[in-house]
C-alpha positions as CSV (number, residue, x, y, z in Angstrom):
1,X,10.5,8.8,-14.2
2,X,6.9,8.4,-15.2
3,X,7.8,8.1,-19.1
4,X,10.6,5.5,-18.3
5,X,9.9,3.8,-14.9
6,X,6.5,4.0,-14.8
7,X,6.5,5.1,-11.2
8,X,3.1,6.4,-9.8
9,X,1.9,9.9,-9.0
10,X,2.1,9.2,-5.4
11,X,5.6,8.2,-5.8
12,X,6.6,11.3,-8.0
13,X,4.9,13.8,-5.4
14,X,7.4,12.1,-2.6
15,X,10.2,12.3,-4.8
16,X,9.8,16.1,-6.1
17,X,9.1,17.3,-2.2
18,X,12.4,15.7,-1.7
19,X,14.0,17.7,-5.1
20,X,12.5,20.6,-3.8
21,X,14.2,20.7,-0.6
22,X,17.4,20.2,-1.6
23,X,17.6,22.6,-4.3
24,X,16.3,24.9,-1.1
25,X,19.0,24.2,1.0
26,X,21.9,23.4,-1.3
27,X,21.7,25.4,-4.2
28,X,19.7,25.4,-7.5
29,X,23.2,24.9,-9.4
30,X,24.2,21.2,-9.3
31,X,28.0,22.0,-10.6
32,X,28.1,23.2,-7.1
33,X,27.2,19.8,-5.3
34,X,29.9,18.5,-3.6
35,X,30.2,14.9,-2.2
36,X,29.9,16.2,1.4
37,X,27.4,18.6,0.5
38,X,25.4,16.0,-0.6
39,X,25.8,13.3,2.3
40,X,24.7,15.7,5.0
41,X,21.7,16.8,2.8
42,X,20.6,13.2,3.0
43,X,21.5,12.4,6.5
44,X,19.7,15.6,7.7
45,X,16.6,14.7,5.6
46,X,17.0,11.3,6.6
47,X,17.2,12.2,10.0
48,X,13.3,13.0,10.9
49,X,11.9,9.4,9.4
50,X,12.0,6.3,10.2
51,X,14.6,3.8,8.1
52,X,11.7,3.2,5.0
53,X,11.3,7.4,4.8
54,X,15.1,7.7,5.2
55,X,16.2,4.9,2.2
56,X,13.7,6.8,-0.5
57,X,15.7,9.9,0.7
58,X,18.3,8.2,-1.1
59,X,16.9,6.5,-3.9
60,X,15.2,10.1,-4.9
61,X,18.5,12.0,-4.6
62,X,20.5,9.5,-6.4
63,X,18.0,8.9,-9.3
64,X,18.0,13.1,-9.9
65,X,22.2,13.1,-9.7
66,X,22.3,10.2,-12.3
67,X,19.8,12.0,-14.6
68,X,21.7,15.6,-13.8
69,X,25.3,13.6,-14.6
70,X,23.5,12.2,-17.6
71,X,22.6,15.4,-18.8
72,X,25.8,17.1,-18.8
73,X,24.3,19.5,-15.6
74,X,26.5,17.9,-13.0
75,X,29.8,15.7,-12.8
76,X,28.4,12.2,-13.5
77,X,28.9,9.6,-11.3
78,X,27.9,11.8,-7.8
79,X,25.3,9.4,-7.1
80,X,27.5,6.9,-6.0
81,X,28.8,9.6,-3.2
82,X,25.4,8.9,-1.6
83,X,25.3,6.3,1.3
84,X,22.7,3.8,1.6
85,X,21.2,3.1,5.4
86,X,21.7,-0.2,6.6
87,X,18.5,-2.4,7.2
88,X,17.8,-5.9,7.7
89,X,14.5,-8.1,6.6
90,X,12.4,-9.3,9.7
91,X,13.8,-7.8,11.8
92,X,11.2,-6.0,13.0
93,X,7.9,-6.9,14.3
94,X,5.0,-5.3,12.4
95,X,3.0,-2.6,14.2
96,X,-1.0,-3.4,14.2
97,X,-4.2,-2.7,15.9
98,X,-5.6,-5.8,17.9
99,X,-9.1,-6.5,16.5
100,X,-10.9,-4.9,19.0
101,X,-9.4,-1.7,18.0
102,X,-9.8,-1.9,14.7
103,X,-13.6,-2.2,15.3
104,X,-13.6,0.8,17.6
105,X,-12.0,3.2,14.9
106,X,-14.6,1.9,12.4
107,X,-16.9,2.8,15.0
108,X,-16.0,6.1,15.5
109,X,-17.4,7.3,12.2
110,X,-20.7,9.2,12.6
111,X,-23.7,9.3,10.4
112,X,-23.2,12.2,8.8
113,X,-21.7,13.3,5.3
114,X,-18.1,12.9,6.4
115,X,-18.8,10.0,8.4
116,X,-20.7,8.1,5.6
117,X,-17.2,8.5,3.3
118,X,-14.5,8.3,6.4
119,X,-16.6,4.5,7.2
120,X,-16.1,3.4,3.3
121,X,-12.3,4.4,3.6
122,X,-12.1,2.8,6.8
123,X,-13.3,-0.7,5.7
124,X,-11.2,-0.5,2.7
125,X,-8.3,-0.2,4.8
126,X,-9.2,-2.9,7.7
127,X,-10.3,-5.2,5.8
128,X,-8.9,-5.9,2.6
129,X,-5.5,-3.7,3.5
130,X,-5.8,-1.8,0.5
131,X,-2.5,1.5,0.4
132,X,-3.9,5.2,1.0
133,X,-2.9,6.1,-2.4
134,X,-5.1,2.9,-4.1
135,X,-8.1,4.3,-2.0
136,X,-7.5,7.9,-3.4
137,X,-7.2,6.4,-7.0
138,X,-10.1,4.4,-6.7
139,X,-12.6,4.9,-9.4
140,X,-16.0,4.1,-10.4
141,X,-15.2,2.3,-13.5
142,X,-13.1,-0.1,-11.8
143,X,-15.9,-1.2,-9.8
144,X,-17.5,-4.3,-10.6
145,X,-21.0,-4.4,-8.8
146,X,-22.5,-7.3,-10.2
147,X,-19.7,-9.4,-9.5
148,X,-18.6,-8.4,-6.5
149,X,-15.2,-7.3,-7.0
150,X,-12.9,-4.2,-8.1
151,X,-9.7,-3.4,-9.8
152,X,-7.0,-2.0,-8.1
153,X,-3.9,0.0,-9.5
154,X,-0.9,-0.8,-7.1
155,X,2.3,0.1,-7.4
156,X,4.3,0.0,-10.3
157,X,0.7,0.6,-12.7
158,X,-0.2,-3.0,-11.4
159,X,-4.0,-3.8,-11.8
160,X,-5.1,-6.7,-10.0
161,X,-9.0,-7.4,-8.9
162,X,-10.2,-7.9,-5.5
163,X,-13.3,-9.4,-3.7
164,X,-15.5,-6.6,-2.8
165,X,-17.0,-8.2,0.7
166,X,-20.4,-7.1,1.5
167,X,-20.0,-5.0,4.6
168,X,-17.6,-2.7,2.4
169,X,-19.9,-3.0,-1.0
170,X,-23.1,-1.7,1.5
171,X,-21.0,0.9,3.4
172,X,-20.0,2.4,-0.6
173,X,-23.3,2.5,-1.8
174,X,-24.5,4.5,1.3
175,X,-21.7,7.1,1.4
176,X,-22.4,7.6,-2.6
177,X,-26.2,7.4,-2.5
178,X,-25.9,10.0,1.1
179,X,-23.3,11.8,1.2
180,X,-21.0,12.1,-2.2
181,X,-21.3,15.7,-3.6
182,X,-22.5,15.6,-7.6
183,X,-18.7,16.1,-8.5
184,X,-18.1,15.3,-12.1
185,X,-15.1,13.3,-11.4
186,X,-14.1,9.7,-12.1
187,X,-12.5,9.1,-8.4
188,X,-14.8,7.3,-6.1
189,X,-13.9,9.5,-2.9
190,X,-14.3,13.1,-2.8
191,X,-14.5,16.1,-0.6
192,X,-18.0,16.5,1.0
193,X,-17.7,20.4,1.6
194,X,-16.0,23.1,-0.1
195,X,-13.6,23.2,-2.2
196,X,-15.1,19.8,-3.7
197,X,-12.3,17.8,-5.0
198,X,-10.9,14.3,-5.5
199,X,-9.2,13.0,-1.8
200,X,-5.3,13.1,-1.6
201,X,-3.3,10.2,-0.4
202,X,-2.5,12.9,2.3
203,X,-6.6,12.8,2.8
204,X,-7.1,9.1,3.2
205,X,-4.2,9.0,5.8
206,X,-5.9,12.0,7.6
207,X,-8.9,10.2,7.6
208,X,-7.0,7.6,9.6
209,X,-5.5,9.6,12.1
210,X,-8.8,11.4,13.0
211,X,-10.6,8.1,13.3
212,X,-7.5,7.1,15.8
213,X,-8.3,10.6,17.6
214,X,-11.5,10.1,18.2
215,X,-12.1,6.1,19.6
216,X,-8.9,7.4,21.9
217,X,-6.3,4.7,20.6
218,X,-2.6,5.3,21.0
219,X,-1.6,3.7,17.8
220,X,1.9,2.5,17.1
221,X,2.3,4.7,14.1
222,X,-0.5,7.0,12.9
223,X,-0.5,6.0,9.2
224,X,-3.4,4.2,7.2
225,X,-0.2,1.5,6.8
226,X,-1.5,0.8,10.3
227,X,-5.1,-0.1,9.1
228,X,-2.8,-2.9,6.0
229,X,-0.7,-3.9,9.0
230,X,-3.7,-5.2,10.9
231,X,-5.7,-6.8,8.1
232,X,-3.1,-8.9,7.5
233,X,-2.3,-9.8,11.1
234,X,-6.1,-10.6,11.5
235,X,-6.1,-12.8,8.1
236,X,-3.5,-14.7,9.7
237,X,-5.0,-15.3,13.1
238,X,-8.2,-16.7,11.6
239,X,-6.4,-19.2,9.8
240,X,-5.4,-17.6,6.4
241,X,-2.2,-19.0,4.8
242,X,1.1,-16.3,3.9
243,X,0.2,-17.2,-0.1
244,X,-3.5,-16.2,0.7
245,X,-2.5,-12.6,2.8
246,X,0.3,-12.2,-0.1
247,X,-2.4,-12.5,-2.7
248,X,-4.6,-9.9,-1.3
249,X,-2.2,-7.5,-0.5
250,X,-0.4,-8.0,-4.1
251,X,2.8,-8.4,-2.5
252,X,5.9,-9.3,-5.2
253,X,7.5,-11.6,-3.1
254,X,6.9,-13.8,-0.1
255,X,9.4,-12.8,1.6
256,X,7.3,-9.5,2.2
257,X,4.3,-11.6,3.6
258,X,6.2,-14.0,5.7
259,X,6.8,-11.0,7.8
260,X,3.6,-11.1,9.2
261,X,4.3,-14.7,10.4
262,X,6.1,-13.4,13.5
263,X,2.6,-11.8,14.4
264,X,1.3,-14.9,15.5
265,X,2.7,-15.2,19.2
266,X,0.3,-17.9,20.5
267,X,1.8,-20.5,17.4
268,X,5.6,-18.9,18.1
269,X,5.3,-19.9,21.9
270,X,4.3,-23.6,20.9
271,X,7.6,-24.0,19.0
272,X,9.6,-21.9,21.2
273,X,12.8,-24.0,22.7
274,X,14.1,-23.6,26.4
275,X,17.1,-22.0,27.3
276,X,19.2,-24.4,28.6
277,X,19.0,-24.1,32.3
278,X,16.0,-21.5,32.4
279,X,12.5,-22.4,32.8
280,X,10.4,-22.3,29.4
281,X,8.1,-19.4,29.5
């Protein structure tokens, strides 16, 4: 998968906890896998996550059967005994913090050695809606101080530069002037206290859910996809177009940003049509 597909670290680690627990519960002999075996794996592991966690269920399990059925370890063709989950585009609304929130978990951070780095990783986040993995995988040489911008690897290996906006620029050089630990290490964010190592994407979205903790907000979903979620719903409300919020959040397609559209409630209500017979609201 990395040699071939080019997928990402972060993507492998998801994928391998996923290996691991089935060869756990079904057996480290694949000849052995049955069709039925293999559906209620799925829809057991499937069964704790929401319908995003639940669909790379099944792209993982299916992408190991066809390499196992390609390699003579397994019957070939068992992939195809995995169902997919239904899902459709839109239909959801996306989950965000209002921007008073947003400021309040920013807020949170204190002046100390964690605080310092937590802030940095906060603004990050909130306002350019930068992934928890990209903020691990951040690095010193893709910073670009004296232009004001920085290189981000997104998915796929995709490098694309961003603006780096002041209030983020300032709150980096005071976590790594204050507060990062002389690690010889090319990542950007570290550990502050012992054992001194390079932050996790399992670290960044800590960060986020401790910063929730403590300005008391009841978040939708406790994720730093909250913190992406909500920059792009404020881009939107101060007037940014879908092609601008696509652009910064490197999205493939539009049809990924328009999502956000259905955000906007004040501009939905204005174009909003009656029932017929009910009073418009």
């Amino acid at each position: 998968m990395r040699l071939h597909r080019g997928l990402t670290e972060t993507t492998l680690d998801v994928y391998q906890a996923i290996f691991v627990e089935l060869l756990a519960a079904r057996g480290s002999d694949p000849h052995l896998y049955t069709a039925e075996v293999l559906r209620d794996f799925v829809l057991e592991r499937a069964r704790r996550h929401g319908i995003s966690r639940a669909k790379t269920v099944v792209v993982a399990v299916r992408a190991l059967l066809r390499f196992l059925g390609a390699t003579g370890r397994c019957p070939p063709g068992m992939q195809h005994a995995i169902p997919g989950f239904a899902s459709w585009q839109l239909s959801t609304v996306p989950r965000f913090l209002v921007a008073e929130d947003v400021e309040r978990v920013i807020a949170s951070c204190a002046a100390d050695a964690n605080g310092l780095r937590d802030k940095a990783v906060l603004l990050l986040l909130a306002r350019l809606g930068l992934r928890a993995g990209e903020v691990a995988q951040l690095r010193f040489a893709d910073i670009d101080w004296g232009h004001g911008q920085f290189t981000v690897s997104g998915k796929g290996r995709r490098q694309e530069r961003l603006p780096l906006p002041q209030e983020v620029g300032a709150a980096l050089l005071l976590y790594l002037r204050q507060s990062r630990p002389p690690l010889q290490t090319p990542e950007v964010f570290t550990s502050v206290v012992a054992p001194l190592r390079p932050l996790t994407r399992a670290a960044v979205t800590h960060i986020v859910r401790a910063a929730l903790r403590r300005a008391g907000i009841k978040a939708p979903i406790n994720g730093a996809h909250l913190l992406r979620h909500s920059a792009a719903t404020a881009m939107l409300r101060q007037g940014a177009s879908l092609a601008g919020i696509g652009a910064v959040l490197r999205h493939r397609s539009p049809r990924t940003t328009v999502h956000y559209a259905k955000v906007d409630f004040c501009l939905l209500s204005e174009i909003a049509q009656p029932w017929p017979a009910v009073p418009s609201c």
